[in-house]
KOLKEVEX-779855 format. One record per residue (C-alpha): residue in one letter; x, y, z. Coordinates in steps of 0.25 Angstrom, whole numbers, padded with zeros to 4 digits, always signed. Example, Ala and Ser with C-alpha at 12.3 -4.5 7.8 and 13.67 -1.06 7.14 Angstrom:
2
A+0049-0018+0031/S+0055-0004+0029/
// end
This chain:
301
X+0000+0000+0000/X+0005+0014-0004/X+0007+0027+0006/X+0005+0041+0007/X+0018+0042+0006/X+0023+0035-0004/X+0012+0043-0013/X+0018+0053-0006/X+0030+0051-0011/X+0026+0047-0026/X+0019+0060-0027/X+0033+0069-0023/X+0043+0059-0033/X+0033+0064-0045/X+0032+0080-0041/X+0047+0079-0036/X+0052+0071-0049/X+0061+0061-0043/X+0063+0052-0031/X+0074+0061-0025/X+0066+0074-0025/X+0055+0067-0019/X+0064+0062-0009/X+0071+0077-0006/X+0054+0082-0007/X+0051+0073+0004/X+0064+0071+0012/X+0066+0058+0010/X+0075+0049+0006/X+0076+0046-0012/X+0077+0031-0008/X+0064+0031+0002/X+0057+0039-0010/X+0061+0028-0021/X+0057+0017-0011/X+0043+0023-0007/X+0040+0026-0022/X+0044+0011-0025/X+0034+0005-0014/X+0022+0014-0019/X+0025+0008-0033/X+0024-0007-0026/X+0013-0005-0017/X+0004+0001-0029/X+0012-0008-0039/X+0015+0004-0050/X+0027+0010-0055/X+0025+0025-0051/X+0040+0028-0058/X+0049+0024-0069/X+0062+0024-0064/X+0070+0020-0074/X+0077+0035-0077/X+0084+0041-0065/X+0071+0050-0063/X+0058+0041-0061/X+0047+0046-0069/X+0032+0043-0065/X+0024+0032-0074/X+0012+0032-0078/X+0007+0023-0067/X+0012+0034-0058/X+0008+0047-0066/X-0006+0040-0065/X-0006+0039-0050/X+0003+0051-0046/X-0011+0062-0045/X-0018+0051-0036/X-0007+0050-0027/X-0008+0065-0024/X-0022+0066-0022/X-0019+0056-0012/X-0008+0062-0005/X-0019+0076-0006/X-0030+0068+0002/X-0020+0063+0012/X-0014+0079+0013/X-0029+0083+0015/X-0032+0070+0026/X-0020+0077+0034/X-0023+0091+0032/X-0040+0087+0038/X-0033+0078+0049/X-0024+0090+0053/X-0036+0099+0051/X-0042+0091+0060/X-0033+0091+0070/X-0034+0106+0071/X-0048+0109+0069/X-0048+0115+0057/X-0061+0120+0052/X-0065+0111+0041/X-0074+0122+0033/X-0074+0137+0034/X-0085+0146+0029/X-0081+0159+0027/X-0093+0169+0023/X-0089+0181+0014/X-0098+0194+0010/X-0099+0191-0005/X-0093+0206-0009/X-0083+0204+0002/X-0077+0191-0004/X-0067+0194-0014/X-0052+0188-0019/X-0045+0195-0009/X-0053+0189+0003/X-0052+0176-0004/X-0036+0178-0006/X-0035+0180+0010/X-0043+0167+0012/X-0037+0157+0001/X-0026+0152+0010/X-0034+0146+0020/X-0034+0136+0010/X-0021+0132+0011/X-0022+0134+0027/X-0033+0125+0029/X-0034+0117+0016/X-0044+0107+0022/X-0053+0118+0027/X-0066+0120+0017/X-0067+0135+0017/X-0082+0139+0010/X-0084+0156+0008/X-0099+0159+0006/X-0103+0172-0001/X-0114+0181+0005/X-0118+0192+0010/X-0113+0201+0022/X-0126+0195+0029/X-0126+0181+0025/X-0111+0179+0029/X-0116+0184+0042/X-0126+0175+0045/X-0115+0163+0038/X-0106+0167+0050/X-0117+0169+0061/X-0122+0155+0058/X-0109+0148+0057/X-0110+0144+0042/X-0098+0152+0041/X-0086+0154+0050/X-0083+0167+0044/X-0088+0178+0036/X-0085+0191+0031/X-0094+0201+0029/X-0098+0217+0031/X-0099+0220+0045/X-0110+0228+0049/X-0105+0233+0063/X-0114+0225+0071/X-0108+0215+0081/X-0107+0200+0078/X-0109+0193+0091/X-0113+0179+0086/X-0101+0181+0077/X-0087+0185+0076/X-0080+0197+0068/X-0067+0205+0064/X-0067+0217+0053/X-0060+0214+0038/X-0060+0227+0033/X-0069+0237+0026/X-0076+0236+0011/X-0082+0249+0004/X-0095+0249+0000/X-0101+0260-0013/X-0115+0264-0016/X-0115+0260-0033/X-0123+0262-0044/X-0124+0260-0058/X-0118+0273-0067/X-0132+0274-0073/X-0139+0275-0059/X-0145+0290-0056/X-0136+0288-0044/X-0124+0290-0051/X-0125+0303-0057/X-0126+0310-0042/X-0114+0315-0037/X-0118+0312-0022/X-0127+0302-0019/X-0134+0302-0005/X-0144+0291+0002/X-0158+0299-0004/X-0151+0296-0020/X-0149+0283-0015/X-0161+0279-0012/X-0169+0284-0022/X-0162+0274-0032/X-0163+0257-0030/X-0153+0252-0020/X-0145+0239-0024/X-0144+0232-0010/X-0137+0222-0003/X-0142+0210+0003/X-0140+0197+0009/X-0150+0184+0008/X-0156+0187+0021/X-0161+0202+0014/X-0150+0209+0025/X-0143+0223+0019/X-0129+0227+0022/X-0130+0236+0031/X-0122+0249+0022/X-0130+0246+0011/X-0143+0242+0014/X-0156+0246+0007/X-0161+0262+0005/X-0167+0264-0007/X-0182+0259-0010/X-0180+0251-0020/X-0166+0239-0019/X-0162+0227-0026/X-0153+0216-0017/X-0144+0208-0019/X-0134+0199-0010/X-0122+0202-0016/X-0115+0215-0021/X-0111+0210-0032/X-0125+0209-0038/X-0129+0223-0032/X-0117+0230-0041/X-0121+0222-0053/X-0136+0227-0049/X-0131+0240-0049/X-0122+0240-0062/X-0138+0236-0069/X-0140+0250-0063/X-0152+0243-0053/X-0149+0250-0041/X-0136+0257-0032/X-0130+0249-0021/X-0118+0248-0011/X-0107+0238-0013/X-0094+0235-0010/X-0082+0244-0018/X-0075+0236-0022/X-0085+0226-0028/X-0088+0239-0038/X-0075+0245-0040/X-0074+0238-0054/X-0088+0242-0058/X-0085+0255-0052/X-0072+0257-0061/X-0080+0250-0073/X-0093+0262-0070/X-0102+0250-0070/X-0106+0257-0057/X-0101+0270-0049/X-0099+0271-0034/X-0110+0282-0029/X-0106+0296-0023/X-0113+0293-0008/X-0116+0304+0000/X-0115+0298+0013/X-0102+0287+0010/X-0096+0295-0003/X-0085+0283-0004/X-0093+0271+0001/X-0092+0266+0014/X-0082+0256+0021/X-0091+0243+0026/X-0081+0235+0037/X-0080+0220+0032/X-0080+0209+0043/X-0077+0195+0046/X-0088+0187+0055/X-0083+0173+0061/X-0093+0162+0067/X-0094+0159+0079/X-0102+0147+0077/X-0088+0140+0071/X-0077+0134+0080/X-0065+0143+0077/X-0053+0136+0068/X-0042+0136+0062/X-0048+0140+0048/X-0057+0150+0054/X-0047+0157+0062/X-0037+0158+0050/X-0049+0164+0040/X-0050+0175+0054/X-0036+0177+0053/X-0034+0178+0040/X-0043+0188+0036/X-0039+0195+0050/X-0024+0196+0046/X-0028+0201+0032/X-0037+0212+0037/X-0025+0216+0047/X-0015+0217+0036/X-0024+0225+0026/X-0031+0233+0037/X-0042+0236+0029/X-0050+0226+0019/X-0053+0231+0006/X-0060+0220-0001/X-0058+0217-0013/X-0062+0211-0024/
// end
């Protein structure tokens, strides 16, 4: 019957080239690498290499078998990453519940080495809104979310400060709202309001319904492109826009009352219905350690 290791040791003589650099590879002796390649060839009773040159070359039979011996040694490194994950309570899954205009390429960048930290971790990110992240988080079908923070106290949950996003009041360049030079609360009101909401009909606190007349929508990216259709004016993250902006498929209105936009502070919330471990606590750090070193999140997209 063959071992591990002598797969093992079939596997480095072909990626290495020859017995002797599978030998330096694995710090052992050329002659125990000739010997353990020549039992795994008796015990399965096929030549793996020709040897007839100075340098054995891998037949056919060998070429044939070679990719099954390294799944084979990949499920025995995954059976000892579970069995060390075990040992130290790692979590086996971690939800992570994300704003969808907060989730961009370079939140996922800060988050993708997780992988390689906990490669036997199932790591699932659910899209919603600021509200529905809230109420994953608050009934534990995620350990951690990010979201806008409305100033209000979390006491069944957990929470630490990102940074800040900028939000502007849009409109399409045909809108009536475009031509003003100022644009105040009456003006806005008087034209239909683009508005966002989550699926339990819950507004966003700075940009929550005030004209008579609204369409909604769950997502900001379908508000702006509601707006470009010229159907109503809205509030939505900057830099969702900026390109549209740049484009003049829309224009940032003059508001009276917040002539640049406002700055909305962007949180993370962490359960409290979840056992700390390992996995959580490094997602904390990690975005903890980034916000420390930037000072101030812009997100981007």
């Amino acid at each position: 019957m063959y071992s591990l290791e002598q797969l093992k040791i079939f596997v480095t003589v072909c990626e290495t080239g020859s017995f002797s650099a599978a030998a330096r590879q694995l710090k052992r002796a050329q002659s125990g690498i000739s010997q353990a390649i020549s039992n795994l060839e008796i015990a399965i009773d096929k030549e793996l290499f020709c040897r007839e040159k100075n340098t054995p070359s891998i037949t056919l039979q060998g070429k044939a078998l070679l990719p099954i011996a390294k799944s084979i040694l990949h499920q025995q490194k995954y059976f000892d990453q579970k069995v060390e994950s075990l040992a130290k309570n790692y979590e086996h899954e971690l939800v992570i519940a994300i704003d969808e205009s907060v989730i961009n390429d370079e939140l996922i960048e800060i988050l993708s080495p997780l992988a390689d930290q906990f490669p036997i971790t199932d790591f699932e990110i659910i899209i919603a809104s600021t509200f529905d992240v809230e109420e994953l988080v608050r009934s534990g079908q995620a350990q951690a979310g990010i979201v806008y923070v409305d100033g209000e106290l979390k006491v069944d949950m957990d929470f630490f400060t990102l940074g800040h996003a900028r939000f502007l009041t849009i409109a399409s360049p045909e809108h009536p709202l475009a031509a003003l030079s100022l644009v105040g609360e009456t003006d806005l009101k008087a034209h239909r309001q683009c508005v966002h909401r989550s699926a339990q009909k819950k507004e966003l606190w700075f940009s929550y319904k005030i004209s008579p007349t609204a369409w909604y929508a769950n997502t900001h990216k379908a508000m702006i492109e509601l707006v470009k259709k010229n159907v109503g004016w809205a509030v939505v993250p900057e830099l969702q826009v900026d390109q549209n902006i740049k484009q003049g498929d829309i224009i940032s209105l003059p508001i009276s009352h917040e002539y640049d936009g406002w700055l909305t502070v962007v949180g993370c919330l962490v359960s409290r219905s979840h056992t700390s471990g390992p996995v959580l606590e490094s997602v904390i750090s990690t975005l903890q350690r980034y916000c420390l070193l930037n000072k101030r999140w812009e997100l981007r997209n």
